[in-house]
C-alpha positions as CSV (number, residue, x, y, z in Angstrom):
1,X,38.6,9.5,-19.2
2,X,36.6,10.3,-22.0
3,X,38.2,10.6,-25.5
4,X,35.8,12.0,-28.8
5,X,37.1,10.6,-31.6
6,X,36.1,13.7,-33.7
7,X,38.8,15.6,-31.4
8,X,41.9,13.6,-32.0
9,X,44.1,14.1,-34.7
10,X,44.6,11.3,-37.1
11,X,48.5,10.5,-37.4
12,X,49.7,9.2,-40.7
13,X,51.8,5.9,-40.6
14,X,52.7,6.0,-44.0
15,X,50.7,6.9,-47.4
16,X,47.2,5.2,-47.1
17,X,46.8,4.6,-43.7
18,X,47.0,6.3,-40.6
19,X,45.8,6.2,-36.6
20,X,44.3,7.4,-33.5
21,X,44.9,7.3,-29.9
22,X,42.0,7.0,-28.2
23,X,41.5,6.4,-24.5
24,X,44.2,5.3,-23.0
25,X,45.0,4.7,-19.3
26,X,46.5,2.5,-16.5
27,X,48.2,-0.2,-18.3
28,X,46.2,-0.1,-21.9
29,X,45.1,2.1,-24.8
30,X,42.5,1.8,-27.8
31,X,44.0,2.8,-31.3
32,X,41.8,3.4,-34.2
33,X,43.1,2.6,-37.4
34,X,41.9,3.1,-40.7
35,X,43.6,1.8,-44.0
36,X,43.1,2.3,-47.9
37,X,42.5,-1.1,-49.6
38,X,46.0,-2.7,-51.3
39,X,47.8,-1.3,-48.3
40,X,49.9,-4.1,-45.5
41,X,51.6,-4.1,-42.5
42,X,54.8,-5.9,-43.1
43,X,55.2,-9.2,-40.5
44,X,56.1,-7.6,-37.2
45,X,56.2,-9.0,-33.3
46,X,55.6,-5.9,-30.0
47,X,56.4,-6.9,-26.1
48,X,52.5,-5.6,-26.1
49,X,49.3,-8.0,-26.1
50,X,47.1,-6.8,-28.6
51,X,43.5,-7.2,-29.9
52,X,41.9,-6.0,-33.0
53,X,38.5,-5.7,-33.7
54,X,37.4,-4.8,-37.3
55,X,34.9,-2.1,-37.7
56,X,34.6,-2.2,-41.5
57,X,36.4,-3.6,-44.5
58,X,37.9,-6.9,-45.0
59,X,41.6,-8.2,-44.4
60,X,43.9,-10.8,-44.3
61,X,45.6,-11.3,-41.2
62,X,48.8,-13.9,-41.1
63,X,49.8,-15.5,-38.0
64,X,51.3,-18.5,-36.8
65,X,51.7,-20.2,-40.1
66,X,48.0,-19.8,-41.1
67,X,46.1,-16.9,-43.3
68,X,42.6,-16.1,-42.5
69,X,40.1,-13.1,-44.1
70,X,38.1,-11.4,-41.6
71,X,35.5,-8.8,-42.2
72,X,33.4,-6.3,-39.9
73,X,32.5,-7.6,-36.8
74,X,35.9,-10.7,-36.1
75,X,38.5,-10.0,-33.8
76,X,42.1,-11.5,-33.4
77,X,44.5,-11.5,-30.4
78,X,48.0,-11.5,-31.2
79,X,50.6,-12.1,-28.1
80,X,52.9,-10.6,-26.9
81,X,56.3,-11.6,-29.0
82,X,54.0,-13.2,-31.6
83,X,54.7,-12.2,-35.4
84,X,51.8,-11.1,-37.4
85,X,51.1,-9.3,-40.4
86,X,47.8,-7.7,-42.2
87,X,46.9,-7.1,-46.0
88,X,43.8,-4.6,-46.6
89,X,41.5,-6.4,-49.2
90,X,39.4,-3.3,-48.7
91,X,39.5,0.2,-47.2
92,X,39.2,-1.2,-43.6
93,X,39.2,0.5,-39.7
94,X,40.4,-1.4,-37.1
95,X,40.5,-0.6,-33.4
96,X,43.5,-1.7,-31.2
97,X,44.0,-2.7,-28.1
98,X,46.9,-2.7,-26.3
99,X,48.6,-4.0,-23.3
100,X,50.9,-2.5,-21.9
101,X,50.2,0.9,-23.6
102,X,52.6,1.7,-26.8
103,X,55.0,4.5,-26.1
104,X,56.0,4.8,-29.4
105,X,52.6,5.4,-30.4
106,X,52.3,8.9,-28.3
């Protein structure tokens, strides 16, 4: 499968930030997520493994009791069950990637 990013729709998630499905298959998918600086993703836990790659922009991610700012090129993996939460210190994408694939995402 071959997905062009310049083909898919961007799907708002709320005012400032919004995603994209991007290939998806078998048992995972890559999401591409883009998000206005100020913005955050309240504390949340999925069934689904997950790991994020940041493209650009800076963020703070909280998990497990710690906070840590991470900029273009770090990565985190959250587990499955395992509460996280993200504050945008800039405008920031983020790709994704999750295992199994989110069906409330499609």
């Amino acid at each position: 499968m071959i997905t062009r990013n310049a083909e898919v729709s961007a799907k708002a998630l709320f005012p400032g930030a919004a995603r994209k499905v991007l290939a998806r298959g078998g048992g995972m998918m890559i999401v591409e997520a883009r998000f206005d600086a100020g913005k955050e993703v309240a504390e949340h836990s999925h069934p689904h493994e997950q790991a994020s790659y940041v493209v650009s922009g800076r963020l703070v991610l909280s998990m497990g009791g710690r906070e840590e700012t991470l900029g273009p090129g770090d990565s985190f993996y959250a587990g499955p069950g395992v509460p996280h939460a993200v504050r945008f210190l800039e405008d920031s994408v983020v790709t994704d990637t999750f295992t199994p694939q989110r069906e409330d995402f499609l």
